[in-house]
C-alpha positions as CSV (number, residue, x, y, z in Angstrom):
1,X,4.4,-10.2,21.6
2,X,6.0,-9.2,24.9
3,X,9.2,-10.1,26.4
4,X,9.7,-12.1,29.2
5,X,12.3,-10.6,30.6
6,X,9.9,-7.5,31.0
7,X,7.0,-9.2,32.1
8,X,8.2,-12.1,34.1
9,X,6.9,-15.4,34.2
10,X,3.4,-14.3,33.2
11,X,2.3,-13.8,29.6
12,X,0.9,-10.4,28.7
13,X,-2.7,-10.5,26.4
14,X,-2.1,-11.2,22.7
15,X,-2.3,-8.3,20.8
16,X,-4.8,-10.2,18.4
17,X,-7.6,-9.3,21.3
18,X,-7.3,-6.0,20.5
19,X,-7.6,-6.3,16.8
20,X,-11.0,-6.2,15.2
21,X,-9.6,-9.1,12.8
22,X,-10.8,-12.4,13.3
23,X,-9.0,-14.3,10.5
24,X,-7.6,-13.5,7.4
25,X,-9.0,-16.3,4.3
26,X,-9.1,-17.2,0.8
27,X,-8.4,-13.5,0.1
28,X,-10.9,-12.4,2.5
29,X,-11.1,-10.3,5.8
30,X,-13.6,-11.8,8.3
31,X,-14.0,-9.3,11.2
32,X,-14.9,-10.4,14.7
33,X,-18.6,-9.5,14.0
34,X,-18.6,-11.9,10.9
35,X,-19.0,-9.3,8.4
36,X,-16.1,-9.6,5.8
37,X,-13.2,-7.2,4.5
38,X,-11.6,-6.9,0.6
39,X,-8.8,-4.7,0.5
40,X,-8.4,-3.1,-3.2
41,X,-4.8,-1.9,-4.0
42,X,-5.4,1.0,-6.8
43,X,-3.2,2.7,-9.0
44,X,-3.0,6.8,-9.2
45,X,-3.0,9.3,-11.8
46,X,-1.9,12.9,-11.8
47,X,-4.6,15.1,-11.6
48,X,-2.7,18.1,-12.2
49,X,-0.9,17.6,-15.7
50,X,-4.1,16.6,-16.6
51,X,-5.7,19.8,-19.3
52,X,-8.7,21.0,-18.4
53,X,-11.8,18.8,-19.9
54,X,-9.5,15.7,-18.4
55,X,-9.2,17.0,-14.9
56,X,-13.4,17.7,-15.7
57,X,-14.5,14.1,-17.1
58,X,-12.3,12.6,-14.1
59,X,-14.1,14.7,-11.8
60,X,-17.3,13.0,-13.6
61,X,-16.5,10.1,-13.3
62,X,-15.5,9.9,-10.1
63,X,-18.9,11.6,-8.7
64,X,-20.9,9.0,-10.8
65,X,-18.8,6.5,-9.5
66,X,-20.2,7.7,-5.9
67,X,-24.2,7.9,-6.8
68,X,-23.5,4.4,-8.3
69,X,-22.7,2.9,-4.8
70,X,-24.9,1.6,-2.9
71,X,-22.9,0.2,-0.1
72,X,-20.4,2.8,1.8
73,X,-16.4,2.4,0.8
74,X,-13.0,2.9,2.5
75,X,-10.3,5.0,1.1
76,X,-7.3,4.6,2.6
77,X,-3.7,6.1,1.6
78,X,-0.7,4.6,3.2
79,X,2.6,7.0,3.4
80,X,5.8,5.2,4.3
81,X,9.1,6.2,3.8
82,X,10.4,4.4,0.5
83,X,12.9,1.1,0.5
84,X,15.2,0.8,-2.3
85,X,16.9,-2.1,-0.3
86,X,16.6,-4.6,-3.0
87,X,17.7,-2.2,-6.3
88,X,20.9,-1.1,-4.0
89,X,21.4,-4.8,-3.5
90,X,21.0,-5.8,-7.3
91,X,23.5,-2.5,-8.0
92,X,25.9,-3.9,-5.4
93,X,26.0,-7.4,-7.6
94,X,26.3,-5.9,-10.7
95,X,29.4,-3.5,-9.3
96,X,30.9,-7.3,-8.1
97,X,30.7,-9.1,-11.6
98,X,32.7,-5.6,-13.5
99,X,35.8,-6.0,-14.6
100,X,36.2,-2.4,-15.9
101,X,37.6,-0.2,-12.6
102,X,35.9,3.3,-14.2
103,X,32.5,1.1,-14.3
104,X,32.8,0.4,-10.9
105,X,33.7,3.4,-9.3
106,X,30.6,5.0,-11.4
107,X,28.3,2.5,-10.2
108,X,29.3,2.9,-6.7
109,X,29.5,6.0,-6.8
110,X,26.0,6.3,-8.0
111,X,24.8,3.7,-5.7
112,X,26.0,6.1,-3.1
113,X,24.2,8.7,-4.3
114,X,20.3,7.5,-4.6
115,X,21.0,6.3,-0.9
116,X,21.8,9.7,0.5
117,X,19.0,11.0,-2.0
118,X,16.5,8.8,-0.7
119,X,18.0,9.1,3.7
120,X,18.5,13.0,3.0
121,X,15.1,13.7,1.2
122,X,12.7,11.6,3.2
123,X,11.3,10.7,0.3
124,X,7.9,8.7,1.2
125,X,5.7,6.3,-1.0
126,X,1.8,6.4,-1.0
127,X,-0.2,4.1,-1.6
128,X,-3.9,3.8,-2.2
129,X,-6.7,1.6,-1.4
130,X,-10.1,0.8,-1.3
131,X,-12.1,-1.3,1.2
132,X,-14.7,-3.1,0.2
133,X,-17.1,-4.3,2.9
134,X,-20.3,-7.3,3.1
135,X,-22.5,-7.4,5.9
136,X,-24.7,-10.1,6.0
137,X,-28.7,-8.8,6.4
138,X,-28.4,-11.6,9.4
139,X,-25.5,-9.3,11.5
140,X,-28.9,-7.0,11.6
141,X,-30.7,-9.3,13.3
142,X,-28.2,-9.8,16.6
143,X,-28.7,-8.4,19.9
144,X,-26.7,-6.2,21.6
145,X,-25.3,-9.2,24.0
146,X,-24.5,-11.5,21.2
147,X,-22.0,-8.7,19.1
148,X,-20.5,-7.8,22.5
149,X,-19.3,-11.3,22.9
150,X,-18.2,-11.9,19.7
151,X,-15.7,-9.1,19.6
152,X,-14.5,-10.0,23.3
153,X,-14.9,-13.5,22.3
154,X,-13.0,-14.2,18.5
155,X,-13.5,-17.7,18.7
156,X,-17.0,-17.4,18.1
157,X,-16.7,-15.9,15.3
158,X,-13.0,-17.1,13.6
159,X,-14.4,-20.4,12.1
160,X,-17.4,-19.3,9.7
161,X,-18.8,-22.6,8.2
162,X,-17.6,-23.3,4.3
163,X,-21.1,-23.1,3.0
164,X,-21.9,-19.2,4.5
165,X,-18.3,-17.8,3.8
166,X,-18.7,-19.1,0.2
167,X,-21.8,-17.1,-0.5
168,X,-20.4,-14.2,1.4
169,X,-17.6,-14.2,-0.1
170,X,-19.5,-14.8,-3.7
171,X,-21.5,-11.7,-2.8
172,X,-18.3,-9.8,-2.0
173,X,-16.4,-10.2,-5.2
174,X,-19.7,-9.0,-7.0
175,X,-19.1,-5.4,-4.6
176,X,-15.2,-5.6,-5.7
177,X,-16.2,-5.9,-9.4
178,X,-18.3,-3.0,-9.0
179,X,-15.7,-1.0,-7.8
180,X,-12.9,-2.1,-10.4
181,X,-15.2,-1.1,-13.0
182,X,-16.1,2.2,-11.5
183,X,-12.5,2.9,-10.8
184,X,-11.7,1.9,-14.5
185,X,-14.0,4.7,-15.8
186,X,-11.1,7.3,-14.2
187,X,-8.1,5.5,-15.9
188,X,-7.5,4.0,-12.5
189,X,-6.2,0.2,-12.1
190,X,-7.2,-1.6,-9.2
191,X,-6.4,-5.1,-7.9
192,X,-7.3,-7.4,-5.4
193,X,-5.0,-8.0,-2.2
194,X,-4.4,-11.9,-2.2
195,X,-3.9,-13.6,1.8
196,X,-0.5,-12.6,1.8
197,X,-0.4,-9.7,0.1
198,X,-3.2,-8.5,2.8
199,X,-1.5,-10.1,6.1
200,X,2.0,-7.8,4.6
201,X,-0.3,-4.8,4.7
202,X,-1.5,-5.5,8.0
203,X,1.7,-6.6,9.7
204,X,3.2,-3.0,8.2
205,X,0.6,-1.3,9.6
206,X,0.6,-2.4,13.1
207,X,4.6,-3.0,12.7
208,X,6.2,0.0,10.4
209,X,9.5,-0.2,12.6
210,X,9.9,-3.5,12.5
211,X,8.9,-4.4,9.2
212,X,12.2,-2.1,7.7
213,X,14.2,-4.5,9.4
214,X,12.3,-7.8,10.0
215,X,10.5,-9.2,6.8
216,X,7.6,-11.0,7.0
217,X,7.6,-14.7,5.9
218,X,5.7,-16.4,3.4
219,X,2.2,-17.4,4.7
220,X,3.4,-21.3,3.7
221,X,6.1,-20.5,6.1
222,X,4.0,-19.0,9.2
223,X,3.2,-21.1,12.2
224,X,0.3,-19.4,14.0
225,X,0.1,-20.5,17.7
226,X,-3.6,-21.8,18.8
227,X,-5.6,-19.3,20.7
């Protein structure tokens, strides 16, 4: 996006030519090259309160998880500073409906208080995921031409046909059960980003300003403008 009143008359470049992300589908990344993207959102545990043949069976775990794989992985950790927007909001509501004035003022008072906590503190929230990738053996095949235009070029990749995301994405949820099994071995939980839930990640990536002040619609709701 770019304003006109900075640029004049003439549109600057969408940022989506800069992005390596062709389309976001039926809970699926599809990259510019074709090759597709699940995003794993996974639970954490506390290593340290852990005793000592815990911390050493994770530990286990976690490097038979890795000799198991025979595809590589992402692991990402998001830190963004935490929003307690909507419990202040629900305390606000409650505080309306009281009748009792000592209520109130406690409530308020508390309300008060976990907001200058949270501003004072900086308090951050992580979270963790993992990236599971498919590259078709075919992507192996293509010249060095042919991928060059295809990530200058997203429309050449954007529409795959029904029949070859299918399998692709049939071979990529057998990767993502992999990996929620592995991950289970280590008391870890891990889940699958749905469409939305993956373009909210993506616009707070690209948008952690914004997004604190501008929330992103539902999917149902966005109108995306023909490239």
């Amino acid at each position: 996006m770019q304003s006109k009143k900075l640029s004049g008359s003439k549109l600057g470049v969408p940022s989506q030519k800069f992005l390596d992300i062709a389309e976001i589908r039926e809970d699926s990344v599809i990259m510019k090259d074709g090759t597709l993207r699940a995003v794993l959102l996974v639970s954490s545990i506390n290593f340290a309160l852990k005793s000592v043949d815990e911390q050493n069976a994770i530990v286990q775990a976690y490097m038979e998880f890795l000799n198991s794989l025979d595809f590589p992985i992402q692991i990402v950790i998001q830190s963004r500073r935490m929003n307690i927007d909507g419990y202040l909001n629900q305390l606000k509501e409650n505080e309306k409906t009281l009748t009792n004035e000592l209520l109130k003022r406690q409530i308020s008072n508390y309300r008060d208080y976990v907001k200058q906590l949270i501003d004072l503190g900086d308090i951050m929230q992580k979270r963790f995921f993992v990236v599971v990738p498919w590259n078709p053996a075919t992507d192996k095949q293509k010249g060095f031409f042919q991928r060059l235009a295809e990530v200058l070029s997203p429309k050449l990749t954007v529409h795959l046909g029904e029949e070859r995301f299918q399998k692709q994405k049939f071979d990529l949820s057998i990767r993502v059960n992999q990996i929620v099994s592995g991950l289970s071995s280590m008391s870890l939980n891990a889940v699958q980003l749905d469409t939305q839930s993956l373009i909210e990640l993506f616009y707070t990536v690209y948008n952690p300003e914004m997004f604190q002040t501008q929330k992103l619609a539902e999917m149902a709701q966005i109108q995306l403008e023909p490239t």
